[in-house]
Jmol script that loads the backbone (N, CA, C; Angstrom):
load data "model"
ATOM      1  N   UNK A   1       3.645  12.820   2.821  1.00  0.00           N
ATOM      2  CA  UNK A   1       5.005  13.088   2.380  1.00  0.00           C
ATOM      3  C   UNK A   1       5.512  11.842   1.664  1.00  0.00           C
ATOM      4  N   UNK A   2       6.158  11.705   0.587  1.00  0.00           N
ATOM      5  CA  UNK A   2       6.930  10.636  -0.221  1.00  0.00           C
ATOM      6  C   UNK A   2       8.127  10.279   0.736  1.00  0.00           C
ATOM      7  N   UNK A   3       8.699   9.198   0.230  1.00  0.00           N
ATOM      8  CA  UNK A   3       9.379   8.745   1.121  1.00  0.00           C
ATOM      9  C   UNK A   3      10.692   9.288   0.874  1.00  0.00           C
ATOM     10  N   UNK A   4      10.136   9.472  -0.560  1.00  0.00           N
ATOM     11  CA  UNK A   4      11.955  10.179  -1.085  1.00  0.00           C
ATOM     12  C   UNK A   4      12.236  11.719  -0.647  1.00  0.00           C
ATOM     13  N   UNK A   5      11.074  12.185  -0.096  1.00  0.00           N
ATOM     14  CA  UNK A   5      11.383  13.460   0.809  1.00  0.00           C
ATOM     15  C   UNK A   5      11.548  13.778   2.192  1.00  0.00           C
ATOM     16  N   UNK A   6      11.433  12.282   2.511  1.00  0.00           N
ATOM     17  CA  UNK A   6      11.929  12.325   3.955  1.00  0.00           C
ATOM     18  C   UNK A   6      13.206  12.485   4.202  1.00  0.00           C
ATOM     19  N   UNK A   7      13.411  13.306   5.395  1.00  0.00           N
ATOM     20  CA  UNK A   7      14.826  13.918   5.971  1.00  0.00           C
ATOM     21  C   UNK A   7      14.912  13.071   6.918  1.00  0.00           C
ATOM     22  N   UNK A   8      16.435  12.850   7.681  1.00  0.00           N
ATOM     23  CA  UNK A   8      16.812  12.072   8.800  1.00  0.00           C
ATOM     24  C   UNK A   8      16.171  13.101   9.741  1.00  0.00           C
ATOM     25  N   UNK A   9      15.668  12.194  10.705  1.00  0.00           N
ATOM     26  CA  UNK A   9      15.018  12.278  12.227  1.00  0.00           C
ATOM     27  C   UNK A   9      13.666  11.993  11.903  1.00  0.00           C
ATOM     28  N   UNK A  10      12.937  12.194  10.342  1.00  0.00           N
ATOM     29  CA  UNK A  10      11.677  11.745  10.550  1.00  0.00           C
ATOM     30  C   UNK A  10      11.183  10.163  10.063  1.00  0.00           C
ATOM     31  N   UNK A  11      10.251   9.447  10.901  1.00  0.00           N
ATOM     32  CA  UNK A  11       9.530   7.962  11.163  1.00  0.00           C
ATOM     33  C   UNK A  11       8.701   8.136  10.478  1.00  0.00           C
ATOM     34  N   UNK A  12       8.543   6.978   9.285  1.00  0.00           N
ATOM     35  CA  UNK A  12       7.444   6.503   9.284  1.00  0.00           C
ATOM     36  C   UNK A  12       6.412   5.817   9.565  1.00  0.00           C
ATOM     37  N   UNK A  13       5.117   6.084   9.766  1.00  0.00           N
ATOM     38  CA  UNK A  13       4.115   5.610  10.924  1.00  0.00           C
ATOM     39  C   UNK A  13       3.448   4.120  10.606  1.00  0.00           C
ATOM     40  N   UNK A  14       3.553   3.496  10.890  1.00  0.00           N
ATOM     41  CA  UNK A  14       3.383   2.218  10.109  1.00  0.00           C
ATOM     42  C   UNK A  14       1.649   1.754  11.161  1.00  0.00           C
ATOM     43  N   UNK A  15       0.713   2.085  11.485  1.00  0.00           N
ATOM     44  CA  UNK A  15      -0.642   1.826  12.341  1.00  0.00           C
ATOM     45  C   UNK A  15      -1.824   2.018  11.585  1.00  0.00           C
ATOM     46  N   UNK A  16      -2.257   0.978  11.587  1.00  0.00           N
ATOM     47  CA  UNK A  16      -3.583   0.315  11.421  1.00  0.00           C
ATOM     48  C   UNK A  16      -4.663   1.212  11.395  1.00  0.00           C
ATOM     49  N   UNK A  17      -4.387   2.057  12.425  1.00  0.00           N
ATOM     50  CA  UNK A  17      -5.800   2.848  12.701  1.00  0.00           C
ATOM     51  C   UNK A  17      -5.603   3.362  12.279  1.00  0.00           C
ATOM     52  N   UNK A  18      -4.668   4.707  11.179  1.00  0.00           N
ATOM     53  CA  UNK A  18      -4.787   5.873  10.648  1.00  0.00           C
ATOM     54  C   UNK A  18      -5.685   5.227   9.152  1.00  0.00           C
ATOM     55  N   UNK A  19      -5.993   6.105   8.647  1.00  0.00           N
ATOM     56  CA  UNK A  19      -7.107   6.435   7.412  1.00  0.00           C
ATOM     57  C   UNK A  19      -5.701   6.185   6.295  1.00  0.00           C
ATOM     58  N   UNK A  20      -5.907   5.156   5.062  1.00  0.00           N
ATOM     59  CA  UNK A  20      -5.523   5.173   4.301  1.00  0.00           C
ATOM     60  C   UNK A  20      -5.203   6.972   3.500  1.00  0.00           C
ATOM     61  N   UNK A  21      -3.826   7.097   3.155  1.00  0.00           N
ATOM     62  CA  UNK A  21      -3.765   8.011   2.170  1.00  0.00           C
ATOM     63  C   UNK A  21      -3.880   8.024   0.822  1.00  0.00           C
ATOM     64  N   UNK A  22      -4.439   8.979   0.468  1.00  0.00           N
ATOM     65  CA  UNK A  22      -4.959   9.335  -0.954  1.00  0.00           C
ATOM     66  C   UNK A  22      -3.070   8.921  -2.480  1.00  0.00           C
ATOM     67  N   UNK A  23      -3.572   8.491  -3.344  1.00  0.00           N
ATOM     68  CA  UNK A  23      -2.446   8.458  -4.165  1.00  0.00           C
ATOM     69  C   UNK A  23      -1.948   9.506  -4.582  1.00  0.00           C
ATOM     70  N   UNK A  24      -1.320   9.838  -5.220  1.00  0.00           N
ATOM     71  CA  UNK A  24      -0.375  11.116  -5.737  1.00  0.00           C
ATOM     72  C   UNK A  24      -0.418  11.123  -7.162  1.00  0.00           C
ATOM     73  N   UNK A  25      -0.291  12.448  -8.035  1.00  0.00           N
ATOM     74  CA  UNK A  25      -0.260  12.120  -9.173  1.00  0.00           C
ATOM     75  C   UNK A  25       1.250  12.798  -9.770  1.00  0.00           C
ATOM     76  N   UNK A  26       2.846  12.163 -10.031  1.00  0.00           N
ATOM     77  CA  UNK A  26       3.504  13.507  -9.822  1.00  0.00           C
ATOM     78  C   UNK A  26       3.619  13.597 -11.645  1.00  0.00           C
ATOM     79  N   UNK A  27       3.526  14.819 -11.943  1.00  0.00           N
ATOM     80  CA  UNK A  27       4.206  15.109 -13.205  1.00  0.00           C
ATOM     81  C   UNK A  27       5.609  15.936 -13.402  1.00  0.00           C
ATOM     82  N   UNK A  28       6.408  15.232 -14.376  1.00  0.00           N
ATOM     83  CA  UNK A  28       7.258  16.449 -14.794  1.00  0.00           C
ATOM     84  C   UNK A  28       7.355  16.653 -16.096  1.00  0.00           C
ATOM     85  N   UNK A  29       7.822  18.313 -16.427  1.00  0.00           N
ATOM     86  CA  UNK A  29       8.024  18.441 -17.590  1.00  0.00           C
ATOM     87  C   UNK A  29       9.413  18.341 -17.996  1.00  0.00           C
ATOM     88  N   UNK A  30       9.191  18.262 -18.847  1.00  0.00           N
ATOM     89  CA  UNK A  30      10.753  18.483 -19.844  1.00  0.00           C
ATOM     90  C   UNK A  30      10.788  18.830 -21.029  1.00  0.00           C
ATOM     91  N   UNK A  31      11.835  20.334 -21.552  1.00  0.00           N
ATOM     92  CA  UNK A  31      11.446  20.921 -22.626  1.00  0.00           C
ATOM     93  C   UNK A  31      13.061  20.354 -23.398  1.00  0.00           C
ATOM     94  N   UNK A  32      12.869  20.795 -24.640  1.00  0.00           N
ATOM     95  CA  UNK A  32      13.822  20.529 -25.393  1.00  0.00           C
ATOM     96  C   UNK A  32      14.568  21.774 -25.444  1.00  0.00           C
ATOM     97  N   UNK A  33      15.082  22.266 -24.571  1.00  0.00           N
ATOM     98  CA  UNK A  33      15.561  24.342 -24.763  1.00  0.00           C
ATOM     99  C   UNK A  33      16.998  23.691 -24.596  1.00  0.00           C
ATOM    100  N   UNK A  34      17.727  24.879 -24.627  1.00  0.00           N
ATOM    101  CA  UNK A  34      19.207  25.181 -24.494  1.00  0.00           C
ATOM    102  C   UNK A  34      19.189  25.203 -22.731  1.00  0.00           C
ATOM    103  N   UNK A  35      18.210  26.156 -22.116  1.00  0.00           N
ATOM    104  CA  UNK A  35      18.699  26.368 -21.298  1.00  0.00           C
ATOM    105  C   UNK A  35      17.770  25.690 -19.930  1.00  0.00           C
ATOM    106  N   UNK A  36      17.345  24.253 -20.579  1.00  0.00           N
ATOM    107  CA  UNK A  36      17.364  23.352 -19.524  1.00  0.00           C
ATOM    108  C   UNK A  36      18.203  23.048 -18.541  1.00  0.00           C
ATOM    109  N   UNK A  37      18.335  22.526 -17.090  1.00  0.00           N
ATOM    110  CA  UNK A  37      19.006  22.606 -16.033  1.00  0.00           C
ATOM    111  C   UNK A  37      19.296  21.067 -16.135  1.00  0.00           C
ATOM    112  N   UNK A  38      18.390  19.674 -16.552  1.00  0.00           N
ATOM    113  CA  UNK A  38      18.823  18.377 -16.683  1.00  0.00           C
ATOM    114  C   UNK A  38      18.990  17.923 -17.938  1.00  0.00           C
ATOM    115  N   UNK A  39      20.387  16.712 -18.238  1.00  0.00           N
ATOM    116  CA  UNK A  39      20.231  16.368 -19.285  1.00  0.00           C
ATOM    117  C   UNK A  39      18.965  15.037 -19.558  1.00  0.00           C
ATOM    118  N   UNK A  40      19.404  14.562 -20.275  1.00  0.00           N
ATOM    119  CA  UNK A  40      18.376  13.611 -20.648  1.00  0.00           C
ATOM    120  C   UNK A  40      18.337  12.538 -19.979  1.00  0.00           C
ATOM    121  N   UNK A  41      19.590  12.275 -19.562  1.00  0.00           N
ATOM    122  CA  UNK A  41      20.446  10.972 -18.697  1.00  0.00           C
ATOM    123  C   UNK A  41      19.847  11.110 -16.957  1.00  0.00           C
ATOM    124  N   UNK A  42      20.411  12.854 -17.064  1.00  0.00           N
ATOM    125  CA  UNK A  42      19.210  12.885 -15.670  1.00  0.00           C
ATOM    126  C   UNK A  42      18.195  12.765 -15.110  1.00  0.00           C
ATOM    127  N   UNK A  43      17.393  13.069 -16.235  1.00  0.00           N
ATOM    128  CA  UNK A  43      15.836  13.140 -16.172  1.00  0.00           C
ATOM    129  C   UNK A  43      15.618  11.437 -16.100  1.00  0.00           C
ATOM    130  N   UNK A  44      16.227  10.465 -16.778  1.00  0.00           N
ATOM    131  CA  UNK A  44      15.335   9.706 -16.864  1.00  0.00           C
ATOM    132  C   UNK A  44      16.654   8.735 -15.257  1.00  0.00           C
ATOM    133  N   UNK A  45      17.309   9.380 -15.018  1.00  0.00           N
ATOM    134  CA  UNK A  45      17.515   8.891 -13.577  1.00  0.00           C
ATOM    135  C   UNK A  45      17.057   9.060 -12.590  1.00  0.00           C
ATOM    136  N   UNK A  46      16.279  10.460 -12.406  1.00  0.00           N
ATOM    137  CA  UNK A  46      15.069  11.329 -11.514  1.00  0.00           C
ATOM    138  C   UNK A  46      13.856  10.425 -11.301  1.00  0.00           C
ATOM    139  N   UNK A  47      13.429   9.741 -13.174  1.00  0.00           N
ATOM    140  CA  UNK A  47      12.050   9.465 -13.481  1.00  0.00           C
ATOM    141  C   UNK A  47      12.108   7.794 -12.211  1.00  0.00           C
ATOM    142  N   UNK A  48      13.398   7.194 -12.416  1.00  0.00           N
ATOM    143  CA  UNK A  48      13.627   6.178 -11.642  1.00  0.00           C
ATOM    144  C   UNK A  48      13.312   5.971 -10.549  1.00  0.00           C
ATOM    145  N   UNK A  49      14.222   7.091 -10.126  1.00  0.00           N
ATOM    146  CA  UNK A  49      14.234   7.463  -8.558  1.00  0.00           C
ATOM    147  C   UNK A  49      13.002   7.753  -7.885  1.00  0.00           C
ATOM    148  N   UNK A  50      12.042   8.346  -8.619  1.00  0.00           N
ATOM    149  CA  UNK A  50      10.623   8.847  -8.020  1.00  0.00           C
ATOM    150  C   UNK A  50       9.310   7.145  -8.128  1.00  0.00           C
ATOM    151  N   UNK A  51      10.387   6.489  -8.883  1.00  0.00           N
ATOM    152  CA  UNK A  51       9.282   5.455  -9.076  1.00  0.00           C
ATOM    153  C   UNK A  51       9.974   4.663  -7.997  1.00  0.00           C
ATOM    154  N   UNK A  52      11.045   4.165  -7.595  1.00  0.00           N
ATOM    155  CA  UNK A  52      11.078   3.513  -6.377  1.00  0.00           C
ATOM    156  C   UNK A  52      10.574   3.417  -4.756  1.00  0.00           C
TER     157      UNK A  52
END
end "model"
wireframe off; spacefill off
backbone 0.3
color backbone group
Protein backbone atom coordinates (compact mmCIF):
# COMPACT_ATOMS: atom_id res chain seq x y z
CA UNK A 1 0.00 0.00 0.00
CA UNK A 2 1.47 3.72 -0.71
CA UNK A 3 1.63 5.74 1.98
CA UNK A 4 -0.59 8.26 0.47
CA UNK A 5 -3.35 5.62 0.74
CA UNK A 6 -3.11 4.98 4.06
CA UNK A 7 -6.22 5.67 6.26
CA UNK A 8 -6.07 6.60 10.06
CA UNK A 9 -5.81 3.47 12.33
CA UNK A 10 -3.42 1.86 9.90
CA UNK A 11 0.80 1.36 11.02
CA UNK A 12 3.37 1.20 9.18
CA UNK A 13 5.59 -1.85 9.75
CA UNK A 14 8.96 -0.71 9.99
CA UNK A 15 11.03 -4.78 10.65
CA UNK A 16 13.94 -6.06 9.36
CA UNK A 17 12.74 -9.41 8.79
CA UNK A 18 9.95 -8.82 6.29
CA UNK A 19 11.11 -9.31 2.48
CA UNK A 20 11.81 -6.08 0.78
CA UNK A 21 8.81 -4.79 -1.45
CA UNK A 22 8.74 -4.76 -5.05
CA UNK A 23 8.65 -0.90 -6.64
CA UNK A 24 5.56 0.43 -8.22
CA UNK A 25 5.14 1.77 -11.51
CA UNK A 26 2.13 4.50 -11.25
CA UNK A 27 0.89 6.04 -14.50
CA UNK A 28 -1.58 8.67 -15.29
CA UNK A 29 -3.26 9.83 -18.15
CA UNK A 30 -4.37 13.03 -19.16
CA UNK A 31 -6.40 13.95 -22.19
CA UNK A 32 -6.89 17.29 -23.62
CA UNK A 33 -11.10 16.86 -23.82
CA UNK A 34 -13.71 19.27 -22.60
CA UNK A 35 -14.91 16.87 -20.43
CA UNK A 36 -11.92 16.16 -18.29
CA UNK A 37 -12.62 16.07 -14.43
CA UNK A 38 -8.85 17.90 -13.55
CA UNK A 39 -7.49 21.04 -14.60
CA UNK A 40 -4.01 21.32 -15.46
CA UNK A 41 -3.11 23.04 -12.10
CA UNK A 42 -4.53 19.87 -10.59
CA UNK A 43 -2.95 17.36 -12.30
CA UNK A 44 0.32 18.65 -11.86
CA UNK A 45 -0.57 19.11 -7.95
CA UNK A 46 -1.68 15.24 -7.89
CA UNK A 47 1.72 14.55 -9.99
CA UNK A 48 3.44 16.19 -6.68
CA UNK A 49 1.61 14.69 -4.25
CA UNK A 50 2.20 11.05 -5.54
CA UNK A 51 5.91 11.84 -5.72
CA UNK A 52 6.26 12.72 -2.06
Amino acid sequence: MARISMQSGVEEVNDNSLPTLPVIDIVLLYGNHAHNPLSHEQLKQLVELIKT
